[in-house]
C-alpha positions as CSV (number, residue, x, y, z in Angstrom):
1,X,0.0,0.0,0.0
2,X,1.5,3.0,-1.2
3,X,1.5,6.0,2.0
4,X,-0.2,9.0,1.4
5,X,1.8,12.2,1.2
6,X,1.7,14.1,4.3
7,X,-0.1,17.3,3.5
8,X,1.9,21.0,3.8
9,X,0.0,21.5,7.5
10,X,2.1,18.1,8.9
11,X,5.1,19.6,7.3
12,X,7.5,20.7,10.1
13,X,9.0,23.9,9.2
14,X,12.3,22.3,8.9
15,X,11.4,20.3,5.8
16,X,8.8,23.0,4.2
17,X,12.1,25.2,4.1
18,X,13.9,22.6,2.7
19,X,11.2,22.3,-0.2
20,X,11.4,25.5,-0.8
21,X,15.0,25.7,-1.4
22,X,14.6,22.6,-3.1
23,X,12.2,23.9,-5.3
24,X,14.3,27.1,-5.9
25,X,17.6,25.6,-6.9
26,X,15.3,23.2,-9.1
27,X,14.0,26.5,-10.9
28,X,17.7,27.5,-11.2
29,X,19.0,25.1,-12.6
30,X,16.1,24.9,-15.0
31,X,16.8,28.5,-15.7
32,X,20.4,27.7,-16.8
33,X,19.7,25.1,-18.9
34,X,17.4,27.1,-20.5
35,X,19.9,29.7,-21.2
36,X,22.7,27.5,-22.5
37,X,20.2,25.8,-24.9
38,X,19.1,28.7,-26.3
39,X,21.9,30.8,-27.0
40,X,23.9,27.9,-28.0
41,X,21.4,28.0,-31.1
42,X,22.0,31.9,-31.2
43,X,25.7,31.2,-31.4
44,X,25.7,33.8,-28.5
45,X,28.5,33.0,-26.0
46,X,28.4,36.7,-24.3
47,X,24.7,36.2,-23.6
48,X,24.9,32.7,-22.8
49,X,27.0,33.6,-19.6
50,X,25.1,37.1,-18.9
51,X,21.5,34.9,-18.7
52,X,23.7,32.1,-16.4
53,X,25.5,34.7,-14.1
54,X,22.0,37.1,-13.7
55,X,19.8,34.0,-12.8
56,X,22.7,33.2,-10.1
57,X,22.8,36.5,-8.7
58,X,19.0,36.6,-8.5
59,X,18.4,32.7,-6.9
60,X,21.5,33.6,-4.0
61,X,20.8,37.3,-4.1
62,X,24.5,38.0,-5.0
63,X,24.5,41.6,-6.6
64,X,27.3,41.6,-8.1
65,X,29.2,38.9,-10.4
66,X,31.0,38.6,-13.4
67,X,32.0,35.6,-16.1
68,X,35.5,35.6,-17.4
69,X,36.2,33.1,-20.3
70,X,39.6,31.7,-21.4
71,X,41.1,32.5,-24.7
72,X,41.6,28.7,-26.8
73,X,44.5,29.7,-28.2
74,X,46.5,32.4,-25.5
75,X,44.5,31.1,-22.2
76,X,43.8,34.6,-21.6
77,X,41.1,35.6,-19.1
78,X,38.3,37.9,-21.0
79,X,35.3,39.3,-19.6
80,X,31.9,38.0,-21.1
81,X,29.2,38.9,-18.9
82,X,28.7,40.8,-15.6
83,X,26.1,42.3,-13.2
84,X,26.4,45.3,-10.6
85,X,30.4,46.1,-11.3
86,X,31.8,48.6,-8.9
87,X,30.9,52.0,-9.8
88,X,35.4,52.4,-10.8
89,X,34.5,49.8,-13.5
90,X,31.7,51.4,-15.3
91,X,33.7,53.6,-17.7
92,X,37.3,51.3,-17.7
93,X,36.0,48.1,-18.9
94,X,39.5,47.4,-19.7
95,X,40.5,47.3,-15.9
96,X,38.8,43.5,-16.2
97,X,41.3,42.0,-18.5
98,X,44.2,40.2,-17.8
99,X,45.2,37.8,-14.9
100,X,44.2,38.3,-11.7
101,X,44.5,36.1,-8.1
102,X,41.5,34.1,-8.5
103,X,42.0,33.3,-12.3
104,X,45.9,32.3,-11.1
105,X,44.6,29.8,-9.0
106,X,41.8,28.3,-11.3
107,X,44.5,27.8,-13.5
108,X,46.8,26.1,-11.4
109,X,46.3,21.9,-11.4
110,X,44.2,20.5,-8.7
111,X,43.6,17.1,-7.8
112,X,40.9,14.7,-7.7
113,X,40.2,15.6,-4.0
114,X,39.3,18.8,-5.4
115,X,37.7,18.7,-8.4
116,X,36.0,21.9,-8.2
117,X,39.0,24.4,-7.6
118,X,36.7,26.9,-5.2
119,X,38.3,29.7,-4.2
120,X,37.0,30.8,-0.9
121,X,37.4,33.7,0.8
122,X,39.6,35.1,-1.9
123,X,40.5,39.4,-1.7
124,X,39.9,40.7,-5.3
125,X,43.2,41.9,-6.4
126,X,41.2,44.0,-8.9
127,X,39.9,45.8,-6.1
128,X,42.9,46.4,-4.0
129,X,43.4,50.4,-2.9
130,X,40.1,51.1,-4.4
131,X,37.6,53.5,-2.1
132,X,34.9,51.1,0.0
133,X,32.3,53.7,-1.9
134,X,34.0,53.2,-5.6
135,X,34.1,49.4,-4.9
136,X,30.3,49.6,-3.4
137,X,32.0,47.6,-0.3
138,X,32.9,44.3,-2.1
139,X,36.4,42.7,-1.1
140,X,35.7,39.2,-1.6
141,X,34.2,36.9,-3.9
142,X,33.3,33.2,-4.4
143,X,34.8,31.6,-7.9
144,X,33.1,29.1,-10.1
145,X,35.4,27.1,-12.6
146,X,33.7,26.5,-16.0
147,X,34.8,23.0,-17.0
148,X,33.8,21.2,-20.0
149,X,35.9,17.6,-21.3
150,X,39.2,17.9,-18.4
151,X,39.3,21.7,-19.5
152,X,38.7,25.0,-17.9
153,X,36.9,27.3,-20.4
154,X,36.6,30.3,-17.8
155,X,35.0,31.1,-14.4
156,X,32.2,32.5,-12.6
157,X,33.1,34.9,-10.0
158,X,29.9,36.3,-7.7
159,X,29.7,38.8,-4.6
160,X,28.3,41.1,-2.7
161,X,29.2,43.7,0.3
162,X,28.9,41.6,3.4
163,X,30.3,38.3,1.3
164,X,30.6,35.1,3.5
165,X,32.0,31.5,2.5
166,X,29.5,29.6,0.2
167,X,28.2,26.8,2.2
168,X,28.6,23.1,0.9
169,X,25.4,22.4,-0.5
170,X,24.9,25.7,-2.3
171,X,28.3,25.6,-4.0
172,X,27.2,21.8,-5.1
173,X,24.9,23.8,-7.4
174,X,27.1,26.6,-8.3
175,X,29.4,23.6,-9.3
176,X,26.8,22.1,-11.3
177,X,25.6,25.3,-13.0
178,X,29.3,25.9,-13.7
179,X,29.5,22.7,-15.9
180,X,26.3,23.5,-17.6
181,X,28.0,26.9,-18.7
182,X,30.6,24.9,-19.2
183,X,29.8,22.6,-21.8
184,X,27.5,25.7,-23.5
185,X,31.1,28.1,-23.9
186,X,32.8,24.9,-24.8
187,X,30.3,24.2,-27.5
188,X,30.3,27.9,-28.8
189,X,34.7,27.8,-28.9
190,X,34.4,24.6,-31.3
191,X,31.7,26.8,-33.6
192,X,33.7,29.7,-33.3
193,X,36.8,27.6,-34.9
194,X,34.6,26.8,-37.7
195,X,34.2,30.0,-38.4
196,X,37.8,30.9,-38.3
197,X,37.8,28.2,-40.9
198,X,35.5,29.3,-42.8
199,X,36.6,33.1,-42.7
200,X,40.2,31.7,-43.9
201,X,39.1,29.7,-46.7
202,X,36.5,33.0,-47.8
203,X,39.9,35.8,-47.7
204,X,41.4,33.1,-50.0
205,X,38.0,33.3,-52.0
206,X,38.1,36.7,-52.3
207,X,42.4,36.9,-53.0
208,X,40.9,34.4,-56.2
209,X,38.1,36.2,-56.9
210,X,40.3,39.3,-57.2
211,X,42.8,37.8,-59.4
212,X,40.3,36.0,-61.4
213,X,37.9,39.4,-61.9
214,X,40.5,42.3,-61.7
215,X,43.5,41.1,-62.9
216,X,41.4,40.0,-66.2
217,X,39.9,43.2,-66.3
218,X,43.2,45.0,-66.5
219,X,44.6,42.7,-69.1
220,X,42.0,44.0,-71.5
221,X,42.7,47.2,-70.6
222,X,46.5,46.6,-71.7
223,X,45.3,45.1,-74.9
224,X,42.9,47.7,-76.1
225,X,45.1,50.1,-75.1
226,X,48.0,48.3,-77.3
227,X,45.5,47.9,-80.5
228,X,44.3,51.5,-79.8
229,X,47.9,52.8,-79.9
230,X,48.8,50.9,-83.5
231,X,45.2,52.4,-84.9
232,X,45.6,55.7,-84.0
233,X,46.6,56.8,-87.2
234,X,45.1,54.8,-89.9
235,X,41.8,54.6,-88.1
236,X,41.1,57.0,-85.4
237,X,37.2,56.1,-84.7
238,X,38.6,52.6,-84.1
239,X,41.1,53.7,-82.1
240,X,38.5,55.9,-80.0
241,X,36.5,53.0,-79.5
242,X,39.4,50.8,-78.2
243,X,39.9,53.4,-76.0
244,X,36.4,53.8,-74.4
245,X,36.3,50.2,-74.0
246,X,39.7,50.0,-72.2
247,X,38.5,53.1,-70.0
248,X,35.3,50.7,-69.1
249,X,37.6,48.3,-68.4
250,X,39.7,50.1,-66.1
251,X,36.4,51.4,-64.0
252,X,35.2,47.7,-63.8
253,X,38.5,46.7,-62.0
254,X,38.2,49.5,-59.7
255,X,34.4,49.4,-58.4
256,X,35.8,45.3,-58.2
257,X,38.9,45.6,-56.1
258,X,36.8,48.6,-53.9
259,X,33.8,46.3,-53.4
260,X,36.2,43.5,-51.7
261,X,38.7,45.0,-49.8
262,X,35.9,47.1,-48.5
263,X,37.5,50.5,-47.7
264,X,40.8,49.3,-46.9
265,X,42.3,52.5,-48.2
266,X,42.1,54.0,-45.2
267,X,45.2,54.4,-43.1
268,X,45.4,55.5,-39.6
269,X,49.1,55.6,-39.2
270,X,49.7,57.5,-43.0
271,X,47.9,60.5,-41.5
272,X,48.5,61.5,-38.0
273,X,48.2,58.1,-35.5
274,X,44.7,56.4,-34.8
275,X,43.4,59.6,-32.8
276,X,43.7,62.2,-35.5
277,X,42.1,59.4,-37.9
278,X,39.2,59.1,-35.3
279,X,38.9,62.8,-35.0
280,X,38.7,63.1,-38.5
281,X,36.3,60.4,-39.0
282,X,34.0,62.5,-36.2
283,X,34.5,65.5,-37.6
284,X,33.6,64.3,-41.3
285,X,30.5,62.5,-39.3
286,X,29.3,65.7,-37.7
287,X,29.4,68.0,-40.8
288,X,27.7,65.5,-43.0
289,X,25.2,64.6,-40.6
290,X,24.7,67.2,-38.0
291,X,25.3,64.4,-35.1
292,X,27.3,66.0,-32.6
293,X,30.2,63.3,-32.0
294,X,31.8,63.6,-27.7
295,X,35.6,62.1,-27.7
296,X,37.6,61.2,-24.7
297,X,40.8,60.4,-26.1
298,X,43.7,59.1,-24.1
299,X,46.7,57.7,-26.1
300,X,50.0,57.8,-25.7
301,X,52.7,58.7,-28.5
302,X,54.2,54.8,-28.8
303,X,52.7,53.8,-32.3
304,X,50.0,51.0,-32.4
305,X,50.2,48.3,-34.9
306,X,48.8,49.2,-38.3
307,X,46.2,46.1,-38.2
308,X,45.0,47.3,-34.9
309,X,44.5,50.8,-35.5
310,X,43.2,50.0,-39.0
311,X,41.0,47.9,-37.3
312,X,39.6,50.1,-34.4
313,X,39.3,52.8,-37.2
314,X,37.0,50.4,-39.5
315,X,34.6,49.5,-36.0
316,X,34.2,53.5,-35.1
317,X,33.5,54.8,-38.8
318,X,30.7,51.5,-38.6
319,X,29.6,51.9,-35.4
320,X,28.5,56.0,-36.7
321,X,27.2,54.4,-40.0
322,X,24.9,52.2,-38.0
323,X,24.4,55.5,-35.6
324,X,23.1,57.8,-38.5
325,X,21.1,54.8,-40.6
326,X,18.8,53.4,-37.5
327,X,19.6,54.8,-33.8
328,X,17.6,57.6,-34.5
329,X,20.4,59.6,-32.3
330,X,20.8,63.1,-31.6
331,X,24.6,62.1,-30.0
332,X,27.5,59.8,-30.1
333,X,30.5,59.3,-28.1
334,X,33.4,57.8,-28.6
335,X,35.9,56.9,-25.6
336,X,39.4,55.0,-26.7
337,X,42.0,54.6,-24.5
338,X,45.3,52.3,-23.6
339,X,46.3,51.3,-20.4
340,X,49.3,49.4,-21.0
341,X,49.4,47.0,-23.7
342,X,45.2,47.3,-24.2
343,X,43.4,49.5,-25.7
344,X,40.1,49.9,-25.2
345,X,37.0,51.3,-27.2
346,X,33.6,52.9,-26.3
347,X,31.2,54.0,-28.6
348,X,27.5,54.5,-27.7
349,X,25.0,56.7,-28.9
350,X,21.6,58.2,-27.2
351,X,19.3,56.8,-29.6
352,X,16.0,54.1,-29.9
353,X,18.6,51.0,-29.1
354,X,16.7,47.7,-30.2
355,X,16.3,44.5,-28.1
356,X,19.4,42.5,-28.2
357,X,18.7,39.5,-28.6
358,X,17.0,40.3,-32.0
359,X,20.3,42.1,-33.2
360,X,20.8,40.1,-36.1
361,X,16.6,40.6,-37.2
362,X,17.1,44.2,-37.1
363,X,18.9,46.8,-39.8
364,X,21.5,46.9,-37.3
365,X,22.4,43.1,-38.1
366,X,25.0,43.0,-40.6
367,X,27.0,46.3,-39.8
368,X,27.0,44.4,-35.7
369,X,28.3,41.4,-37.0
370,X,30.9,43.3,-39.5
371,X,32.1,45.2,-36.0
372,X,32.2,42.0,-34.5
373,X,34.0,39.4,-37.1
374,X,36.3,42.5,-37.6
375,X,37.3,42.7,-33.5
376,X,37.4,38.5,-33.6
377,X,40.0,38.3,-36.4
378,X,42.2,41.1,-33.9
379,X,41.9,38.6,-31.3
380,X,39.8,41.2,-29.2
381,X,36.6,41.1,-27.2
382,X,33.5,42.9,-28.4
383,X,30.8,43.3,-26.2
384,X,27.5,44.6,-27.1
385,X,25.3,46.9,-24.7
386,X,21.6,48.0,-25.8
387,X,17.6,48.0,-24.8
388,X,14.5,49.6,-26.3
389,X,14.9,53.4,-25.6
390,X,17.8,52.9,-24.1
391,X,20.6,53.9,-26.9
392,X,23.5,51.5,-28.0
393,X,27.0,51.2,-26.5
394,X,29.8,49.0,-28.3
395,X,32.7,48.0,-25.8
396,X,36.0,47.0,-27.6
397,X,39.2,45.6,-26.0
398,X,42.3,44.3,-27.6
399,X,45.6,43.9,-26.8
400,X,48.6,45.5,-28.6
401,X,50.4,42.1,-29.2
402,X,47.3,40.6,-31.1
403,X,45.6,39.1,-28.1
């Protein structure tokens, strides 16, 4: 005979709080799966990890947290997603890269007896001489290793300003909500290496298609120009023709060669460093479109790498394209600094923003995805920041050796 269940007023209080919890780490981890699933179809690693470490800080009410993920190739710690960063962090997102304690340790070998790698009670060396009121009283945090196959793909740090040690059972679930992450990032770095693929083999595509369409082109413009040349003469309407066709010719090769390398005539370093080109490009914005365009410059005199300042200057002249076209903005800003060997780039206008997790649905779509291929192929980390009314901000970070 089966027993019947005892109803909720012969529950002790004891276990109707443990139901409850029960219930609410059950919803969390529902949550997270959810999240993985569904931005692993989006291709969406960034908001994969901004979904996981929001639905964390809400179940455990931790305010503040943050995701870094591990570079494949360098191992380098980058920042993906974060909630309720310390006031000093708002307009330096560039203070959150590189190696810090807890990221030293998470990457150091543990053993089977501790197969998590928690780091409790950990000071954030990020934090260190930083006012109680810029830091909004945070000194500690509780880390998260994201683990997929024997590998650590990144971490999951969260806090808040009266942090204690995580008790056993609730970092059971932070551990398993870590490997659900996990296996989602993991997924996302094999797709991503398709990609690279697929990019390589398309430059080599294009290279082809340039030979194959330009190089063509300009051969007939040598031989009319030849047959015009022994024609002249004897037969100068021939010769006029040959002409005219070569001239054809000649424009067909360039609108070719300027469709595919898309606007690579532009130089930063051939005309006064990457902030004179930036200034130009704001000033050229402003007179054209009557946008008034807010810099906060702050570069030193060492030179950049051409690819990287080429680069930068390609995301800022389409990051104002996409401002003019559909933000509906009456201002931009742009904000490009370098601390050390990063460099880091804000631009953000005051305009309609969009939902973004329809980015790609809306006429922002491809000049987004241009921005970000073009930041991906630096080796950099581009972050995207919008909601309805809310305006659009574009965070950029890459570091001067390529990584």
């Amino acid at each position: 005979m089966v027993n019947e269940p005892e109803s909720p007023q012969s529950q002790s209080p004891d276990t109707a709080s443990a139901d409850t919890a029960t219930a609410g780490m059950l919803a969390l981890v529902d949550d997270v799966s959810r999240a993985v699933s569904e931005e692993a179809g989006a291709a969406d690693g960034p908001r994969m990890c901004q979904r996981v470490v929001d639905a964390v800080g809400d179940a455990f009410d931790l305010p503040t947290g943050w995701v870094y993920l591990f570079d494949r190739d360098t191992g380098e710690p980058r920042l993906a997603a974060a909630r309720g960063l310390p006031p000093v962090f708002q307009e330096e997102p560039d203070r959150w890269e590189g190696v810090c304690w807890c990221v030293e340790l998470l990457l150091t070998p543990h053993g089977p007896d501790d197969p998590a790698g928690n780091v409790d009670r950990i000071r954030c060396s990020r934090l260190q001489g930083i006012a109680t009121g810029e830091a909004a009283g945070i000194t500690h945090h509780t880390s998260v290793p994201l683990t997929a196959a024997g590998r650590r793909v990144g971490v999951m740090n969260v806090a808040r300003a009266d942090w204690q040690p995580v008790d056993e059972p609730d970092l059971a679930v932070l551990t398993m909500i870590g490997r659900l992450l996990a296996v989602g990032v993991a997924g996302l770095q094999v797709q991503d290496g398709v990609i690279a693929a697929a990019l390589a083999a398309d430059r080599v595509r294009v290279a082809q298609e340039l030979h194959d369409t330009t190089m063509q082109a300009l051969t007939g413009v040598t031989l009319n120009l030849d047959v015009a040349a022994t024609q002249l003469e004897r037969d100068p309407e021939a010769a006029a023709e040959r002409l005219e066709r070569g001239a054809q010719l000649a424009q067909q090769a360039l609108d070719e060669t300027r469709a595919a390398i898309d606007g690579l005539h532009i130089r930063a370093a051939e005309s006064g460093g990457l902030a004179a080109a930036v200034g130009r490009v704001a000033d050229e914005f402003t007179r054209t479109y009557g946008i008034p365009v807010v810099r906060e410059i702050t570069l030193d005199t060492s030179p950049l790498p051409p690819a990287l300042e080429h680069g930068l200057l390609r995301v800022v002249s389409e990051g104002l394209h996409n401002v003019v076209k559909h933000a509906e903005a009456t201002e931009a800003r742009i904000v490009l600094r370098r601390r050390g060997q990063r460099v880091s780039l804000i631009l953000e206008d005051n305009g309609r923003g969009f939902e973004p997790s329809h980015a790609e649905a809306t006429p922002h779509g491809y000049g987004l995805q241009s921005m970000r291929i073009r930041v991906r192929l630096l080796g950099g980390r581009f972050r995207l920041k919008t909601a309805p009314g809310a305006g659009t901000r574009v965070e950029v970070s890459l570091g001067i050796d390529g990584g």
